[in-house]
C-alpha positions in Angstrom: 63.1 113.6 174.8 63.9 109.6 174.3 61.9 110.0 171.0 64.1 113.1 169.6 67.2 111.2 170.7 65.9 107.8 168.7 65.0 109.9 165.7 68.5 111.7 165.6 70.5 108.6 165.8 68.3 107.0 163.0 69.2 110.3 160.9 72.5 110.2 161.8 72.7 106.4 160.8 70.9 107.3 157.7 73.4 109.8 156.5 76.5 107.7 157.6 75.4 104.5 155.5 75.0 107.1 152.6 78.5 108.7 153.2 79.7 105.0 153.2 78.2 103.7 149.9 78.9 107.3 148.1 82.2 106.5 149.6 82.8 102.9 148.9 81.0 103.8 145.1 84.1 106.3 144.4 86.5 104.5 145.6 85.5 101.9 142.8 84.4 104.2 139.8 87.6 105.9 140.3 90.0 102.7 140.7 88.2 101.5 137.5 88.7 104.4 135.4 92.4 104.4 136.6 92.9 100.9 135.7 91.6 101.0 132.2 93.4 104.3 131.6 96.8 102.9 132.3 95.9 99.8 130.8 95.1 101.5 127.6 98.0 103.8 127.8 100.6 101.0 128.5 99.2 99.4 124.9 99.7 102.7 123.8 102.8 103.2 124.4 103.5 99.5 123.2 102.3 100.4 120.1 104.6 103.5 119.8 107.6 101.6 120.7 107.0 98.3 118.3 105.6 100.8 115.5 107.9 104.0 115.2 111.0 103.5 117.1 111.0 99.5 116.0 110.9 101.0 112.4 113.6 103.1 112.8 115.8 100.7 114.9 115.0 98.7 111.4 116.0 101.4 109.4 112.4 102.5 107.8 111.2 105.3 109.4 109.9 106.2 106.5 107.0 104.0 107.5 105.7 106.5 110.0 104.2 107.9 107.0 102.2 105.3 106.6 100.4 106.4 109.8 101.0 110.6 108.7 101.9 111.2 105.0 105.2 113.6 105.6 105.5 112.7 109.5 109.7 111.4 108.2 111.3 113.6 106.1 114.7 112.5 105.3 115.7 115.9 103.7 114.8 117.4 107.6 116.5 114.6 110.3 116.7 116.8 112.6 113.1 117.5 112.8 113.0 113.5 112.5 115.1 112.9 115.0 113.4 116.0 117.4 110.3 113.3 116.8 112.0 110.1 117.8 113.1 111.8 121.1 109.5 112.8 121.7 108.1 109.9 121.1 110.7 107.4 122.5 110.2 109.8 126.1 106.3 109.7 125.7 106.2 105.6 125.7 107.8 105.6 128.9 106.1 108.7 130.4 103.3 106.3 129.5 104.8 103.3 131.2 105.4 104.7 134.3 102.8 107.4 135.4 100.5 105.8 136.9 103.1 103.9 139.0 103.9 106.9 140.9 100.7 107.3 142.0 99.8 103.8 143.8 100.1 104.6 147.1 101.8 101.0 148.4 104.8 101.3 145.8 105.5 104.9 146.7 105.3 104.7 150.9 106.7 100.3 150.7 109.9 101.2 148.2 110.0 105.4 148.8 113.9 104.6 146.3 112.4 103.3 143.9 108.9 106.1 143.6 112.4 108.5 143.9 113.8 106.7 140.8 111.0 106.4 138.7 109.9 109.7 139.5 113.8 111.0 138.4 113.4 108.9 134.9 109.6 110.2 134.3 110.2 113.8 135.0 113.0 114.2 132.4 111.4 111.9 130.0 108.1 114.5 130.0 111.1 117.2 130.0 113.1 115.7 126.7 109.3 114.5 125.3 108.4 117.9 125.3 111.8 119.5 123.6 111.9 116.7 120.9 108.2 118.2 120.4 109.2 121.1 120.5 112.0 121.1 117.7 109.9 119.1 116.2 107.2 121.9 115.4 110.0 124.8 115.2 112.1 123.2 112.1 109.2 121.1 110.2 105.6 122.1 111.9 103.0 119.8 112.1 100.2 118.5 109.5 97.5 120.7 110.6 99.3 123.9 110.3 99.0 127.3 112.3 96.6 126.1 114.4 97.9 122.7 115.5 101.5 124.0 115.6 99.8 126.6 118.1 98.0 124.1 120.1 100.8 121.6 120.2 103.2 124.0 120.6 101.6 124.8 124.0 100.9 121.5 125.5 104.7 121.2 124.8 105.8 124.3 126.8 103.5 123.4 129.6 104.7 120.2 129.8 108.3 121.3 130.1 107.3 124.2 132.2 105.6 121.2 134.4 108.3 119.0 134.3 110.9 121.4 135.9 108.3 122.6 138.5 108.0 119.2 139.6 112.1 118.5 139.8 112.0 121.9 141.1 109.7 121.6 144.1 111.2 117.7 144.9 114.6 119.4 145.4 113.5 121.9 147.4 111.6 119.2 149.7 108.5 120.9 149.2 106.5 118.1 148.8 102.9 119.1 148.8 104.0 121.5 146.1 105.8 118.5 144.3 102.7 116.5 144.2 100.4 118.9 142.9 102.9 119.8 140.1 103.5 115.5 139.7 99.7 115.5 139.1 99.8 118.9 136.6 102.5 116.8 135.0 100.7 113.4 134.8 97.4 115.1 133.2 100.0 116.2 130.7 101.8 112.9 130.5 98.2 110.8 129.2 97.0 113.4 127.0 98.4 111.4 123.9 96.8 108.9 124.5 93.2 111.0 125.6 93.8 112.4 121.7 94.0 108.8 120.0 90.8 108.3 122.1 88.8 111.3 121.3 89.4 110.8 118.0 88.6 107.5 118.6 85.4 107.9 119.8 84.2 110.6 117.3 85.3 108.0 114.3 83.1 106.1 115.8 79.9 108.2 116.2 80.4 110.7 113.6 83.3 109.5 111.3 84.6 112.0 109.2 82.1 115.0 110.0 84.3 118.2 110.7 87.5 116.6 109.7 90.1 116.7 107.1 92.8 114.6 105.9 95.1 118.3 106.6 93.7 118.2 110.5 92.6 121.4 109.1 88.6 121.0 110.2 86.2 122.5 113.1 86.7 119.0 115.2 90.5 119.1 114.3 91.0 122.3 115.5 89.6 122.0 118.6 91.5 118.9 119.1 94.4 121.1 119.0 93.4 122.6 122.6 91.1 119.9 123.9 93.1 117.1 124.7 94.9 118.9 127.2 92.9 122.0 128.7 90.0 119.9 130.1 92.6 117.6 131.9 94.4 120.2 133.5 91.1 121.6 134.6 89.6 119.0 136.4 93.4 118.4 137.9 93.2 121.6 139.1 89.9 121.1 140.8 91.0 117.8 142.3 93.9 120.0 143.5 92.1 122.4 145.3 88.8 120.8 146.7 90.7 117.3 147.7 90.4 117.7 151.2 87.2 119.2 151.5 84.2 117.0 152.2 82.1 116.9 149.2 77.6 115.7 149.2 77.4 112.4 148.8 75.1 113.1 146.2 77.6 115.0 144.0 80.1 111.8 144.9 77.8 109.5 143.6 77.3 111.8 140.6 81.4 111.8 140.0 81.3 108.1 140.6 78.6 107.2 137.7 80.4 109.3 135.2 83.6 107.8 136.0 82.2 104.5 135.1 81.0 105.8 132.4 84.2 107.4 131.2 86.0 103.6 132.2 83.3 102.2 129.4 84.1 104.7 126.6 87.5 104.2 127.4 87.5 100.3 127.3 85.6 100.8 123.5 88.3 103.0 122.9 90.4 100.7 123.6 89.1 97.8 121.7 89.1 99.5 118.7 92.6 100.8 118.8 94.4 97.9 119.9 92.1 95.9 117.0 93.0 97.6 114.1 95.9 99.7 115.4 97.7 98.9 118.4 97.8 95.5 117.9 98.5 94.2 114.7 101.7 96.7 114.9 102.9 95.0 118.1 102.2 91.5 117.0 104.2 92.5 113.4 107.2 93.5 115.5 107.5 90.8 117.9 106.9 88.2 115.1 109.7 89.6 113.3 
């Protein structure tokens, strides 16, 4: 009887020290991954803010073509302009996301999450009209496909956006987070696209692509750096509070450090011969 006990306990020991470091091993993968996202994305939206709306503060935004040939046209400002709004909103959906989500700031200073919160959801909401017009009075360079694609991620992002306003009002907060999150995986898909394009330059330069974003990998661009966020998102949404094998934790924790590394390469090269030499032009001049 004493012996059953002893080897229970041990068992029981044996699977609490595994819940622990499966446990203590997600907690950090997923903090890491976190940190260089928003890290990343805060360059990003750096970059968009020195690069497209500095030029145009300066009166060339016909230097976004530099980037795009036909991005500006001046004989469509609306379209332009449709584009400044979207990207002006998307640097500080960037800038702020991932401050809603850090649990001290949002219980310490519940006015301020409220504020930010206010500011982020109609930034996705105007980000995702200025889009929008975008694509309805000029279309984008990759043509039926892309316009389809983006066209999409824009309407779910404003279909988002107001979801989440909606369900705040209404003081239906679980509802409101789960739409914040829908919103947020939304938010950092710009960014996600610079990276998987990123990445594939890297492996497979300019296999499947074209200089129209008319190729295979282009095209599936188009749908990719949005779907797979929203999936997982809505995974996380509905298995968050049930207890998952510490084996299958530990698997989620390895590939979120390995997602943290790609993203930090990602990063490097960017801000190298991208991100940074447009942020260091503006401030310098």
């Amino acid at each position: 009887m004493k012996s059953n006990t002893f080897l229970s306990t041990s068992e029981d020991l044996l699977d609490k020290n595994k819940n622990n470091y499966s446990e203590s091993l997600y907690i950090f993968s997923r903090n890491s991954v976190l940190t260089v996202a928003w890290s990343s994305s805060l360059l990003f939206a750096l970059y968009i803010l020195a690069f497209y709306v500095g030029s145009t503060i300066k009166g060339h935004p016909e230097r976004w073509n530099q980037i795009l040939p036909g991005l500006h046209n001046p004989n469509n400002i609306t379209a332009s302009n449709g584009l400044m709004l979207h990207m002006l909103a998307g640097a500080l959906i960037l800038l702020m996301g991932c401050l809603q989500f850090i649990s001290p700031i949002r219980n310490k200073f519940p006015a301020f999450h409220r504020t930010i919160g206010k500011v982020y959801v109609l930034s996705s909401i105007l980000a995702a009209v200025g889009g929008l017009s975008y694509i309805l009075l000029q279309g984008t360079i990759g043509g039926f496909m892309m316009n389809v694609g983006f066209g999409l991620y824009g309407l779910l992002t404003l279909f988002a956006g107001i979801k989440t306003f909606y369900y705040a009002r209404l003081k239906k907060f679980d509802k409101h987070w789960e739409w914040a999150l829908r919103l947020f995986a939304l938010g950092i898909a710009s960014w996600l696209y610079r990276m998987y394009y990123g990445f594939w330059i890297i492996l497979a330069g300019r296999l499947w692509r074209t200089p129209d974003f008319q190729g295979s990998f282009d095209m599936i661009m188009d749908f990719f750096f949005y779907i797979p966020n929203l999936i997982i998102i809505e995974f996380y949404i509905r298995y968050k509070d049930k207890s998952i094998h510490p084996v299958l934790k530990t698997i989620v924790s390895i590939l979120f450090l390995i997602t943290s590394i790609f993203f930090s390469i990602g990063t490097y090269y960017f801000t190298k011969y991208y991100w940074g030499p447009a942020i260091f032009e503006y401030l310098n001049n």
